[in-house]
Backbone as a printed PyTorch tensor [residue, N CA C, xyz], in Angstrom:
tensor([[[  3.6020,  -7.4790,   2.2320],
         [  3.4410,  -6.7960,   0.9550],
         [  2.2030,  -5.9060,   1.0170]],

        [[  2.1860,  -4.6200,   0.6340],
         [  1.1550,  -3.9590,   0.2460],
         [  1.2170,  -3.9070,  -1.6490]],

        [[ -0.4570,  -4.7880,  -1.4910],
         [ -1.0510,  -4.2870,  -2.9090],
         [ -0.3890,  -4.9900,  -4.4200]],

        [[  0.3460,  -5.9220,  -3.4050],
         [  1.4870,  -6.8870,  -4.8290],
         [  0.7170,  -8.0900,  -4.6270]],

        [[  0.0790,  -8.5780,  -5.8620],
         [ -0.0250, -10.2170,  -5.9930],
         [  0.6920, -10.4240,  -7.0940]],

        [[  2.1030, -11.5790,  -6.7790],
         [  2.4340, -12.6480,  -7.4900],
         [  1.8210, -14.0300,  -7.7040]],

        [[  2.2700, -14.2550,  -8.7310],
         [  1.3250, -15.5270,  -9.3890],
         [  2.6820, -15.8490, -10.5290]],

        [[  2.7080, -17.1070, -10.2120],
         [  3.8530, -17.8510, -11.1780],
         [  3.6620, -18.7800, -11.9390]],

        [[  3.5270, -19.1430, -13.1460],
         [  3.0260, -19.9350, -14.2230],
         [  4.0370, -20.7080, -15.0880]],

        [[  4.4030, -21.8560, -14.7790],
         [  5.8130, -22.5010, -15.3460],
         [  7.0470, -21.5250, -15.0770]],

        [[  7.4830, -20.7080, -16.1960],
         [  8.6520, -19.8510, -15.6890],
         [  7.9290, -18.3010, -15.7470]],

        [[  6.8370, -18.4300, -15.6010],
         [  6.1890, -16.6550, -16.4670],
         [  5.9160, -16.0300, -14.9780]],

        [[  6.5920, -14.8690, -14.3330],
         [  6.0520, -14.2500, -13.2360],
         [  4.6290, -13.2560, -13.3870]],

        [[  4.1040, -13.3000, -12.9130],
         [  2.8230, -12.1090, -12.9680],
         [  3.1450, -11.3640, -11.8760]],

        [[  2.6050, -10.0480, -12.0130],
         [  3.0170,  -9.1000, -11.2170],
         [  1.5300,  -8.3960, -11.0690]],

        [[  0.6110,  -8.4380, -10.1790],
         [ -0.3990,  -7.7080, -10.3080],
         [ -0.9310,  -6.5810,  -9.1880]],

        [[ -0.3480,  -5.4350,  -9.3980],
         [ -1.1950,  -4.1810,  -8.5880],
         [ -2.1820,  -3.3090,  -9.1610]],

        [[ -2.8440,  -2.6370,  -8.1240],
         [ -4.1650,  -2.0790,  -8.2230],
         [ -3.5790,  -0.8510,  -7.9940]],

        [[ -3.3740,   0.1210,  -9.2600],
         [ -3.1090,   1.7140,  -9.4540],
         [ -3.5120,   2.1090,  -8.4860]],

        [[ -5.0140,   2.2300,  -8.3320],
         [ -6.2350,   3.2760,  -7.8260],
         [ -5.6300,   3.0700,  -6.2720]],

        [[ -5.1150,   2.3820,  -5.6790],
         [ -4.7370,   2.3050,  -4.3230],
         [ -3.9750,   3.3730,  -3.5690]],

        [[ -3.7060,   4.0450,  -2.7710],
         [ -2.9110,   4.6030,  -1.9630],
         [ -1.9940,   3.8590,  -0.6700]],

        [[ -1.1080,   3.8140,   0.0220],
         [ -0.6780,   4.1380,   1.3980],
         [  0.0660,   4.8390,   2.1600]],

        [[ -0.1080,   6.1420,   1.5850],
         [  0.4680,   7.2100,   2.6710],
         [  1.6600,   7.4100,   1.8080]],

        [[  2.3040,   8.8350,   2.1990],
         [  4.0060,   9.5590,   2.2600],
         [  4.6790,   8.2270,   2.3570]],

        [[  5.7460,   8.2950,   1.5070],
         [  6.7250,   7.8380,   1.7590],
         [  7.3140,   8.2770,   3.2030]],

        [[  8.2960,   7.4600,   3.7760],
         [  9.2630,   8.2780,   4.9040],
         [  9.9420,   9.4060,   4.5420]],

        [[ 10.1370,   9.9170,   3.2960],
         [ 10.8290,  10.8740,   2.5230],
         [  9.9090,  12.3830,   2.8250]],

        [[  8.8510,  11.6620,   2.6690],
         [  7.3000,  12.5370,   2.4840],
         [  7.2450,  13.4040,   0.8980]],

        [[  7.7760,  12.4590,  -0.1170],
         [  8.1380,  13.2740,  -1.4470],
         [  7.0410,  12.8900,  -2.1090]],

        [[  6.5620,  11.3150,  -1.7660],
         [  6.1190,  10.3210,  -2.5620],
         [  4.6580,  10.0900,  -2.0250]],

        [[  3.8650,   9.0850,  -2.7500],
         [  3.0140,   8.3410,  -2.1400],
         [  2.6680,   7.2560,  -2.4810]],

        [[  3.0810,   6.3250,  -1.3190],
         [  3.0040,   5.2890,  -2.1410],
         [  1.8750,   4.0840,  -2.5810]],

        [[  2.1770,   3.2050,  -3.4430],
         [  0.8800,   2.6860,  -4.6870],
         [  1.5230,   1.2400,  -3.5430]],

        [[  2.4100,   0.2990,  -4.2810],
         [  2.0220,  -0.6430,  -3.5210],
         [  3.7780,  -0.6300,  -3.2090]],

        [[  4.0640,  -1.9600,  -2.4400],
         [  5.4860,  -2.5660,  -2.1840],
         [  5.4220,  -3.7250,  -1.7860]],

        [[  6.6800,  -4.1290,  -2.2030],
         [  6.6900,  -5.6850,  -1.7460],
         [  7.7920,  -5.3520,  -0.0240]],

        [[  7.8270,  -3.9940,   0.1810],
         [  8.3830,  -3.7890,   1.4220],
         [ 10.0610,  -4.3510,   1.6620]],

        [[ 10.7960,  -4.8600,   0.9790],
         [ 12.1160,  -5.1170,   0.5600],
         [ 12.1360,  -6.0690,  -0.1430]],

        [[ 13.1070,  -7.1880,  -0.2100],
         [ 13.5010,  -8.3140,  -1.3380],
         [ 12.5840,  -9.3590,  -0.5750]],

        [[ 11.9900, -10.1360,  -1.3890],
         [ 11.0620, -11.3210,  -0.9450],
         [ 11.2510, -12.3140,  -1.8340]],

        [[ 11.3850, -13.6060,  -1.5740],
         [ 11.1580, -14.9110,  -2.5600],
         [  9.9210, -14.7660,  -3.1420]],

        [[ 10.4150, -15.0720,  -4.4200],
         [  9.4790, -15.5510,  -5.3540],
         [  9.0400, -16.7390,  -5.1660]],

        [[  7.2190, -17.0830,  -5.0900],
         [  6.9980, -18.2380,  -4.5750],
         [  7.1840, -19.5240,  -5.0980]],

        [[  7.7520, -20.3020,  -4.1340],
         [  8.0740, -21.6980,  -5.1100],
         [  9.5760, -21.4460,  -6.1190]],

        [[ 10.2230, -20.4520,  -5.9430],
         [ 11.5860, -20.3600,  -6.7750],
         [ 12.7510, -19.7510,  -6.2430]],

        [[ 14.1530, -19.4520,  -6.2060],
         [ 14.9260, -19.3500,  -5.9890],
         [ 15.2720, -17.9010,  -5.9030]],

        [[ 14.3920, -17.5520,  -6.9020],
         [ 14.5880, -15.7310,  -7.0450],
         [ 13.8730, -14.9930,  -6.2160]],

        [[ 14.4530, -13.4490,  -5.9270],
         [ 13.8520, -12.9050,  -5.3090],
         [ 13.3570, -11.1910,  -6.0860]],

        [[ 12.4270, -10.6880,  -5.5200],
         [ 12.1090,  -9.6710,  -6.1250],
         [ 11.5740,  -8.3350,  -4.9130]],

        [[ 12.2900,  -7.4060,  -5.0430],
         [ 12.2660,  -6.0370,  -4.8690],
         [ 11.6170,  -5.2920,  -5.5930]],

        [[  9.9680,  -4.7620,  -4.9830],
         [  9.1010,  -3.7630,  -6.1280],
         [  8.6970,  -2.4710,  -5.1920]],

        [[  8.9950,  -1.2910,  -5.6670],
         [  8.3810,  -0.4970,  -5.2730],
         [  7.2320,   0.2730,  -6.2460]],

        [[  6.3800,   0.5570,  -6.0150],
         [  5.6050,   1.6670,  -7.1900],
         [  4.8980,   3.4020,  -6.2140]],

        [[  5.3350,   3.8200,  -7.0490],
         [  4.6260,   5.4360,  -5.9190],
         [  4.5860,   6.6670,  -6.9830]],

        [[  4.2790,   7.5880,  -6.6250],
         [  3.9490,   8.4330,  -7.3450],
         [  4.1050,   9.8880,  -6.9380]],

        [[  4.5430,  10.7670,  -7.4650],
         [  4.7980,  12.2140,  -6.6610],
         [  3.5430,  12.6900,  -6.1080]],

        [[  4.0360,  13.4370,  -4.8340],
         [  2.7890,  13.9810,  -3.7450],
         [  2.4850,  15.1730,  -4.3090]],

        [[  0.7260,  15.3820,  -4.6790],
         [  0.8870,  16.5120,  -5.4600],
         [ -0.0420,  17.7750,  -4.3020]]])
């Protein structure tokens, strides 16, 4: 994962990234991206899984 902390609290997911971050072009080179969980990953300790991307247009 870049820049994703999960944190799970009875059933409540937290999702916590840091805006101010960068890592480079997308492979597209459209984008740039903020953080990713880099494809589908278990949620820790649960059954579910979660897919996050965050990015932002290359200006």
């Amino acid at each position: 994962m870049k820049n994703v902390e999960l944190t799970v609290d009875g059933t409540m997911l937290t999702i916590k990234v840091d805006l101010s971050q960068e890592f480079g072009p997308s492979s597209s080179g459209k984008t740039i991206i903020i953080a990713s969980t880099e494809g589908n990953i278990s949620i820790p300790d649960r059954e579910e899984k979660i897919g996050l991307n965050i990015y932002k247009k290359k200006s």
